[in-house]
KOLPA-790670 format. One record per residue (C-alpha): residue in three letters; x, y, z. Coordinates in steps of 0.5 Angstrom, whole numbers, plus 500, padded with zeros to 3 digits. Layout:
# residues N
ALAXYZ...
//
This chain:
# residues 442
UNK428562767UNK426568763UNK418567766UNK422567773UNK425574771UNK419578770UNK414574775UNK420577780UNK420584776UNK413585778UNK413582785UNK418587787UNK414593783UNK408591787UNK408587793UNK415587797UNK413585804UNK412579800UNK417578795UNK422578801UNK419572805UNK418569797UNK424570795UNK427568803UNK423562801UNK425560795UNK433562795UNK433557801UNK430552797UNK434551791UNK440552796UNK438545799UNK436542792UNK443544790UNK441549784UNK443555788UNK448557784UNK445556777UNK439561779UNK444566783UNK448567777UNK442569774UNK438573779UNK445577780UNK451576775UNK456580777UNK463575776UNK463577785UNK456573786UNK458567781UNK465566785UNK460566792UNK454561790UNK458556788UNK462556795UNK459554801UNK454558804UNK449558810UNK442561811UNK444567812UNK447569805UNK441567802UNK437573807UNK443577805UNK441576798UNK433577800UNK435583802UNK438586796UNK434584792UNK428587795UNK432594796UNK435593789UNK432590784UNK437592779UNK443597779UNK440602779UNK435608783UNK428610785UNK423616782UNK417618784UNK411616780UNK408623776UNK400621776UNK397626769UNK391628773UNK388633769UNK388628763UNK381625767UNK377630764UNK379629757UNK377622758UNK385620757UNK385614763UNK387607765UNK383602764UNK379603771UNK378610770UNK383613774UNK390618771UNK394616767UNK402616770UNK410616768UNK416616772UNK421622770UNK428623772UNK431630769UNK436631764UNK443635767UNK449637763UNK449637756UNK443632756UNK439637759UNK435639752UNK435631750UNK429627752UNK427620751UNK421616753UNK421610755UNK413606755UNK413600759UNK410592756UNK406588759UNK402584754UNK394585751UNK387584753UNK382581747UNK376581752UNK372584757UNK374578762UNK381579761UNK381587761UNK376587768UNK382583770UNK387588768UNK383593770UNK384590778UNK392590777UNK398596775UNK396594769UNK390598768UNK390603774UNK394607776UNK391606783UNK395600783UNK401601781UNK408603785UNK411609788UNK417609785UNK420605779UNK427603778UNK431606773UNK437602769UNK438600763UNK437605757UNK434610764UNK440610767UNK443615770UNK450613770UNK455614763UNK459607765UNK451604765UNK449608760UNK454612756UNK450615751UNK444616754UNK444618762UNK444625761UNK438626759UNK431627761UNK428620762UNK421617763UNK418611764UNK411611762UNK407606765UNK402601761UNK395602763UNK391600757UNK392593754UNK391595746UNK399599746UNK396606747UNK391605740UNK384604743UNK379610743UNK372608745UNK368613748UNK362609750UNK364605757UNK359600760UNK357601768UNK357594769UNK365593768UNK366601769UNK372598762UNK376605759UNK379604753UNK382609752UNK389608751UNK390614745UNK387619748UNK393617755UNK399617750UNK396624747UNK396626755UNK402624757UNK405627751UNK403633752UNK404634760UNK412632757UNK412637752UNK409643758UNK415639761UNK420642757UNK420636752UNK418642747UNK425644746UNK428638745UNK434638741UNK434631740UNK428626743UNK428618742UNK421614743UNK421607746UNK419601749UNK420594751UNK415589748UNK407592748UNK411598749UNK415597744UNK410595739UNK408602742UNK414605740UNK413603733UNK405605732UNK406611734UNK413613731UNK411618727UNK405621731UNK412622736UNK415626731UNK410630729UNK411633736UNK417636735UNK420642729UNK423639724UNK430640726UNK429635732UNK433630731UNK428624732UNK428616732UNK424611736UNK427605738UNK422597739UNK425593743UNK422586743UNK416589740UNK417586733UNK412581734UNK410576728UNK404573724UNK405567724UNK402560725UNK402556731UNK404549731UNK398546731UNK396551724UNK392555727UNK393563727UNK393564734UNK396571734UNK392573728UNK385573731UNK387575737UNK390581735UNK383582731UNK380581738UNK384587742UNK383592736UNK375591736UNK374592743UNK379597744UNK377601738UNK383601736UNK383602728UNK383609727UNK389610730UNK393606727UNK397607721UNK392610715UNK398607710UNK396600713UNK389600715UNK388604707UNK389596705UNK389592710UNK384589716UNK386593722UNK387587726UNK393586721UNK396592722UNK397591729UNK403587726UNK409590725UNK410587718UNK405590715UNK407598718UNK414599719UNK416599712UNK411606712UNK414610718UNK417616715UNK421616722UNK428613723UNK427606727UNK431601731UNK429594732UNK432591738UNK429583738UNK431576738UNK429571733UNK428566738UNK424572741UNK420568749UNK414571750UNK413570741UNK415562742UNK411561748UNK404565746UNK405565738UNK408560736UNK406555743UNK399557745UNK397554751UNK391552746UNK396549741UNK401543747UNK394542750UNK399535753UNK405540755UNK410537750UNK413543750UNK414546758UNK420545759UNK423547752UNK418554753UNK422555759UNK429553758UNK431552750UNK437548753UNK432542754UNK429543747UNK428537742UNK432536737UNK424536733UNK423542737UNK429546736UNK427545728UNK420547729UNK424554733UNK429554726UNK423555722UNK421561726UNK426565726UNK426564719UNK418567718UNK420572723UNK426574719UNK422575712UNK417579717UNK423583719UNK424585711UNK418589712UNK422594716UNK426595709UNK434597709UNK434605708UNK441607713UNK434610717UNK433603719UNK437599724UNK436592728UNK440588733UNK438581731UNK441576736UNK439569737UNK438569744UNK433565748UNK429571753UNK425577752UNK426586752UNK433587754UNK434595754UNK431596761UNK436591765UNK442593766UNK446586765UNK443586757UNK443593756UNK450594757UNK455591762UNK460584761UNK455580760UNK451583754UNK449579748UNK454583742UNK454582735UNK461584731UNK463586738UNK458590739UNK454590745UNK447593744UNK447600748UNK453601743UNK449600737UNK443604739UNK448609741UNK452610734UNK446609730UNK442614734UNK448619733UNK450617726UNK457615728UNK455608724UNK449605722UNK448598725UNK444592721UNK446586724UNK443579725UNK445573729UNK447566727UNK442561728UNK442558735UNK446554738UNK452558732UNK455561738UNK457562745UNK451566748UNK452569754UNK448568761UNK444573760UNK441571753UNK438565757
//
């Protein structure tokens, strides 16, 4: 479901025309398959829609439903793309060659001096096939990427949806580079016109904000949901040098914790592939010098090994049962060649009782993995048992009936308290199934 979720996110940022005939397709083929109410509750989960799907209804609902969802992805509105033009001449460009971009809604009110920045996800490329890939989608250039970003979430712009952060000045950072902004090689080969200078666009961006106004920040956060999340911790503390030392400055990862961990063939897939995307993209010598003076670069793309050395306060917002980590690092397409695992990858509902023992285990390597982070009161983490991946930028998981708690806390509240040192917040779930779990955890 979760994969269903963001193949949706990416068809309505880039192709609408056809999302809306797919989506008109697919409504109405689940409705005469009789599972319309389930995928209905999970497209829209406002208790109104719940109540409907499970009437009858004709065709035209579904249009309807089509046509809102195009309109509107999510609670939320539209800003304009910001392409940083002048960063092509210091060869701070996406994959293709082309300018790097943000999305930016201004602060008002007391917020008007806070600043937070959001760095989209959206995996990595470890080769020159899959980077020439990329390079062809929103993913490596800025030339195929949508006019306008929807912004919910953390990026909202109303309290109730938002209530400690919806004043401020808030960007959406588009992901062009597939290394997490830590590539820098300068050569480029004529024959597949590959950019990889990821480094060299996060300092752009960084520094066409600053001009912004984000130098007079009084208070800034750094962020970002999967790659992007991974983003917000490598560059931490590179964030915080930006700003005088009276800035009140903290970073945020969401689902970006990604683990070193064997798959279940015993393979370490992610171990090499992760040394992969470091050598092509050059990525070593930005990555933190604490890690790579007693580690092998690739090793200090993990989390695990760098955290417990940023000197900036950071948060940690992930599952233990994280999707995208159970699918790609734990279950590689490599290690289930028989597919044994499609349907537990999609829906943890249908795993195994084998299989769900095999997940325990993961969440144990993962949270020994989380002790890097240290417990200083600068630390903070949201650790729920939830089957899904990134929750700040969606509404429904953010903040709203919906969303998954801890001690009764959802997470915008804890991110905010924490932030604001009202309270510090350490908390980690139960393991799955322990208790109930909201629709959006699923």
């Amino acid at each position: 479901m979760n994969k269903l979720r963001a193949s949706l996110s990416f068809c309505y940022s880039n192709h609408y025309m056809a999302c809306s005939a797919f989506c008109f397709l697919f409504l109405s083929f689940l409705f005469f398959l009789g599972k319309f109410s389930k995928y209905l509750i999970f497209l829209f989960p406002l208790n109104i829609y719940r109540i409907i799907a499970r009437t009858t209804m004709g065709q035209w609902f579904n249009l309807l439903v089509c046509a809102l969802i195009v309109l509107k992805a999510q609670a939320g509105f539209n800003v304009s793309i910001t392409y940083v033009e002048n960063a092509v001449a210091k060869g701070a460009v996406c994959l293709d060659g082309s300018p790097p971009a943000y999305h930016f809604d201004k602060g008002f009110g007391a917020g008007i001096n806070n600043w937070l920045v959001h760095i989209d996800g959206g995996a990595w490329c470890n080769n020159v096939e899959d980077c020439s890939k990329r390079r062809d989608s929103s993913y490596g250039s800025s030339k195929h990427m949508v006019k306008e970003a929807n912004f919910t979430g953390i990026l909202s712009n109303e309290q109730k949806f938002n209530p400690d952060f919806y004043d401020w000045n808030r960007v959406r950072v588009r992901y062009c580079d597939g290394a997490s902004f830590t590539g820098d090689v300068e050569a480029v080969n004529p024959e597949t016109n590959l950019h990889f200078r990821g480094a060299r666009v996060f300092e752009a961006v960084m520094e066409d904000l600053l001009a912004k106004g984000m130098k007079n920040a009084q208070n800034a956060i750094l962020t970002g949901c999967s790659a992007g999340g991974l983003t917000s911790i490598l560059h931490c503390d590179n964030f915080r040098a930006l700003f005088p030392v009276d800035t009140r400055v903290k970073c945020f990862a969401d689902a970006g914790y990604f683990v070193n961990a064997k798959d279940v063939s015993g393979e370490s897939h992610i171990e090499e592939f992760y040394k992969q995307v470091v050598a092509l993209h050059g990525s070593a010598k930005h990555l933190p010098a604490s890690c790579t003076s007693r580690l092998s670069p690739g090793l200090c793309f993990f989390p695990e090994n760098v955290a417990g050395q940023i000197k900036t306060p950071l948060f940690i917002i992930n599952s233990a049962y994280d999707s995208w980590q159970i699918s790609n690092i734990l279950v590689p397409e490599d290690a289930d060649p028989k597919g044994a695992w499609s349907s537990c990858k999609v829906d943890i509902k249908t795993c195994s009782s084998t299989q769900l023992q095999t997940m325990q285990g993961f969440r144990v390597q993962f949270l020994n993995a989380l002790a890097g982070l240290g417990n200083s009161s600068s630390r903070g983490m949201f650790v729920d048992s939830c089957y899904t991946h990134c929750r700040t930028d969606y509404q429904e998981t953010w903040f709203s009936a919906d969303s998954p708690v801890l001690d009764k806390t959802p997470i915008a509240k804890a991110v905010g308290d924490w932030y604001y040192d009202r309270s510090p917040f350490q908390k980690i779930d139960c393991p799955y199934p322990c208790n109930p779990l909201p629709e959006s955890c699923f």
